[in-house]
N, C-alpha and C positions, 0 to 999 in steps of 0.2 A: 284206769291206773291199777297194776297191781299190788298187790296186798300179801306181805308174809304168813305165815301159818300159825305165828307168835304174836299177830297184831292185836292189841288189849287198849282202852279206855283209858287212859291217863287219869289218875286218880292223885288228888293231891295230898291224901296223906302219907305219900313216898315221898314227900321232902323232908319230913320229920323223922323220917326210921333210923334207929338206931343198927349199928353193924358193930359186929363181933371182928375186930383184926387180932389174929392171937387170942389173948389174953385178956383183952381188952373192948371194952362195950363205947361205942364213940357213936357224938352226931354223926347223920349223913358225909358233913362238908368237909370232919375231922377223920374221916376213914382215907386213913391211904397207905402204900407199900414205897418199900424203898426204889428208888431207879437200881438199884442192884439186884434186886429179885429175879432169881429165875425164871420165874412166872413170866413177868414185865420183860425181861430180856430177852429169853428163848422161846417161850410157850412149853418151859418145863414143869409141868405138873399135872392133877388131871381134878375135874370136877362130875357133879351132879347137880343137876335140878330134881326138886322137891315139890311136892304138893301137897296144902296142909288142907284137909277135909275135917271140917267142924273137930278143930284142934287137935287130929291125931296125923300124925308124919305118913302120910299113905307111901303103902311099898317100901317103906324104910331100911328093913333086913335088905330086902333085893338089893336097894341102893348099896348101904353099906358094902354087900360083897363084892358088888362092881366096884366100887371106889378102890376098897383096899387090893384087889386081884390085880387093877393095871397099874396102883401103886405099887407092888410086889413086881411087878412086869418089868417096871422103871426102873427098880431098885431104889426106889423110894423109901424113906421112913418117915410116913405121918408122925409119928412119936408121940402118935393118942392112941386110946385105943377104942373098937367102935365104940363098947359103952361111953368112954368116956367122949368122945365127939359128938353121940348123941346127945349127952346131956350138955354138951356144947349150944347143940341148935337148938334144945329145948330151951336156954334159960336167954338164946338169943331170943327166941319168941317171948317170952315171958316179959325182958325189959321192952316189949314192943304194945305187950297186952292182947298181943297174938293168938293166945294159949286155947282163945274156946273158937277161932275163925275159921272161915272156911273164905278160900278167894283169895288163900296166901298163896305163893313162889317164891323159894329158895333157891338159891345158889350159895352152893357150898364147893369152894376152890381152895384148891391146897396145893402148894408147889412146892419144888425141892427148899425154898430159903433164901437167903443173903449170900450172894458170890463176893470174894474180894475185890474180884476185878471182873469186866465183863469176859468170859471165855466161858467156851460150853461144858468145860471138863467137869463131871461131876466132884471133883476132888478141889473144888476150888470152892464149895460152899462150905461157909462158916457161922452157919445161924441152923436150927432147928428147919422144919420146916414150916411153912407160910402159913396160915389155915384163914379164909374170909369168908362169913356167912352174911352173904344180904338176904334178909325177908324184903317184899313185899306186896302191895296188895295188886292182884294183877290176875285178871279172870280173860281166856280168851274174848273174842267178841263172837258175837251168836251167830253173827251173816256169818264167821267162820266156819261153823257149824253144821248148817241148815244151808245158804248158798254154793259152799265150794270151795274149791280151790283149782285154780290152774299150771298144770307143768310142763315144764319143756327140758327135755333130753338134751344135755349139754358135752360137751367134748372130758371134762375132767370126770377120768376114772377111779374107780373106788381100787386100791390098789392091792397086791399081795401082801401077805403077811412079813413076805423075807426084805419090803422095802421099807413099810409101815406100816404096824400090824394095824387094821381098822377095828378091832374088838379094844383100843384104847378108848378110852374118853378123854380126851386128853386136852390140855389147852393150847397145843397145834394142831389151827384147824384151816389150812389156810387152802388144804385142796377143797373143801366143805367149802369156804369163801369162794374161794375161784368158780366154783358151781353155781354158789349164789349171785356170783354177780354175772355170770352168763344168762341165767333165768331171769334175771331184773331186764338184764337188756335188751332180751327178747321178751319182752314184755308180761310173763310169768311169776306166777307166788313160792315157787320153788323149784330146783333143779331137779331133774331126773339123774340118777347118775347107774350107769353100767359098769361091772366086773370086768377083766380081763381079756375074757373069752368077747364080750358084746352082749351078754344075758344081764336083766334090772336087778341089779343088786338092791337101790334103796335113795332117797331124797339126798338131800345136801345138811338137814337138819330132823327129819324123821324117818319114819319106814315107811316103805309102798305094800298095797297090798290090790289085786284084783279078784272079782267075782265073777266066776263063769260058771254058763249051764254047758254042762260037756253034751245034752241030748237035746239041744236047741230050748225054746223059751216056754214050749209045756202048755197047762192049762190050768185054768183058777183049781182044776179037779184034781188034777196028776202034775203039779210045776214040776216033778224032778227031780233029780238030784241035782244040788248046790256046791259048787267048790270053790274056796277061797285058799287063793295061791298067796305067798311070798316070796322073796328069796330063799336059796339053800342057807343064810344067814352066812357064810363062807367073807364075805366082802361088808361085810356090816355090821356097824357095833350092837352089843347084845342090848336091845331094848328091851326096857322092862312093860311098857305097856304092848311092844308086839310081842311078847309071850305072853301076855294077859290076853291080849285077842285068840292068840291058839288057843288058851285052854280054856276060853269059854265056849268058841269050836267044839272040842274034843269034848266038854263038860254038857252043853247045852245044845251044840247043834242038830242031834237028833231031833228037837222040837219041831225044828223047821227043814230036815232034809239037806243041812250043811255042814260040811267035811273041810277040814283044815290040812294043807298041802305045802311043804315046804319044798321048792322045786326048784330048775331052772327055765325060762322062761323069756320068750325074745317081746321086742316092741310091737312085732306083726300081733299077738295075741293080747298085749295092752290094748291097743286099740279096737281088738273086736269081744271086748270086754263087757260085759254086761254092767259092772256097777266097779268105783275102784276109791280109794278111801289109802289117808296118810295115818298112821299115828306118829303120839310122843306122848312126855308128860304134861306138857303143857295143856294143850289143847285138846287129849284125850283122844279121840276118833272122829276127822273131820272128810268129808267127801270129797274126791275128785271129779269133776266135770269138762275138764278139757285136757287133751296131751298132745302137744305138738299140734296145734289147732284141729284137732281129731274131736268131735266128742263123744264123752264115754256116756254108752248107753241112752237115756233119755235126755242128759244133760242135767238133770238134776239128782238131788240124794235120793238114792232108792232102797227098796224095805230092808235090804238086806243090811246095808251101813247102819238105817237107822233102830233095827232093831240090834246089832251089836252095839252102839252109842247107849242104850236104854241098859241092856246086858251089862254093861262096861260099868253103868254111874249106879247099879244094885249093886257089882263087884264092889267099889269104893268102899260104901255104903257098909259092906260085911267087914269087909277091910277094918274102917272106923268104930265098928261094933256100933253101926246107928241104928 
């Protein structure tokens, strides 16, 4: 059976959480929007997920920027301002008891508002905009990890900017869906999805990245040089933990003889891939092992992923000032 990249532990103190709609701190079962939301009706607005590391908002500034830049994109007005949204999800955490945890995820969704009537014209909304912060407690699962994940290359393309810019985050995500559920079908943890041209632009729900020895596989004495490719990012929303994988490349991969590569790049070289690895926030830096029933490299996590995952969780870690 496969397994999402977001798959977590059901924990039952998520029946209890408190959510932030507006203005307003509501039980779980009292939290809701109107059927006139644009949100609900169109998928006009745009979100982020969050991740709280021993009670501090990790990557928060990034976040913010992203939020308000495709808001501005939209022509949106959150009608907060970041501080002030910040201290929105801080005091969401706070009525939650949140404030010192780590093992938290957020969602934080804000749409244009309350339409009068359903039509997509933005000149038809008559409320502020929407703002809903759900915490709660929700930690990948470890086989996530350490076992893998499997992708399959699906027919839905990551598209131009002049159709739908994909640097949105946006709560239309239905070409992302159509990925995901072609990768379900074919019995996969995530879609592979291609650009334009037919070069891997990036998953249905994180970013791809592969590891190759451009001078073959080397010796315990001389491994080589190491290159860890991505997208040109052209076809892919800006993630904030694949710029955290660059720039631990660029910060740290002299240690180990590895160089970060922003490229284009077909499936023939996915497959003869030495090691290849998704991120996001959730799940941080999780291994690839299979694509398109090919496997990649040995089949399981190799040094390279896992010592960016070890990289990744000291990053946090400074991040938090732990």
């Amino acid at each position: 059976m496969a397994h999402g990249t977001h798959d977590y532990d059901v924990d039952p103190r998520n029946e209890n959480i408190i959510i932030r709609v507006n203005d307003d701190l509501l039980p779980r079962e009292k939290a809701v929007v109107s059927v006139f939301d644009s949100g609900f009706m169109l998928g006009d607005g745009v979100w982020e997920g969050i991740r709280v590391h021993n009670g501090h908002l990790a990557f928060m500034d990034d976040h913010l920027r992203r939020l308000y830049e495709g808001a501005k994109a939209l022509d949106m007005d959150i009608g907060r301002t970041p501080e002030e949204l910040r201290a929105m999800v801080q005091e969401t955490l706070d009525a939650n008891d949140m404030s010192e945890a780590s093992g938290v995820h957020i969602r934080l969704m804000i749409s244009r508002g309350v339409k009068s009537t359903p039509y997509q014209d933005p000149r038809f909304t008559i409320s502020a905009a929407t703002i809903v912060i759900i915490p709660e407690y929700k930690d990948p699962q470890e086989s996530t990890l350490t076992r893998g994940v499997r992708l399959a290359t699906v027919s839905t393309r990551r598209g131009r900017p002049d159709v739908q810019d994909p640097k949105w985050n946006s709560h239309s995500k239905l070409n992302c869906i159509s990925a995901c559920i072609q990768a379900a079908k074919a019995g996969a943890d995530e879609g592979l999805m291609l650009d334009p041209q037919g070069f891997v632009a990036t998953c249905n729900s994180t970013h791809f990245f592969i590891v190759r020895r451009p001078d073959g596989p080397g010796t315990p004495e001389n491994p080589g040089p190491i290159e860890v490719w991505t997208s040109t990012g052209d076809y892919c929303m800006p993630g904030i933990t694949r710029r955290n994988v660059i720039r631990l490349c660029d910060r740290r991969g002299a240690e180990i003889g590895v160089t970060a590569h922003q490229k284009n790049f077909s499936l023939t070289e996915v497959y003869g891939a030495d090691e290849a690895f998704v991120t996001g926030t959730f799940a941080g830096i999780a291994p690839v092992t299979e694509i398109d029933g090919r496997v990649i490299g040995t089949g399981e996590r190799g040094p390279i992923v896992e010592q960016l995952q070890q990289w990744y969780l000291q990053m946090i870690d400074e991040e938090a000032h732990v």
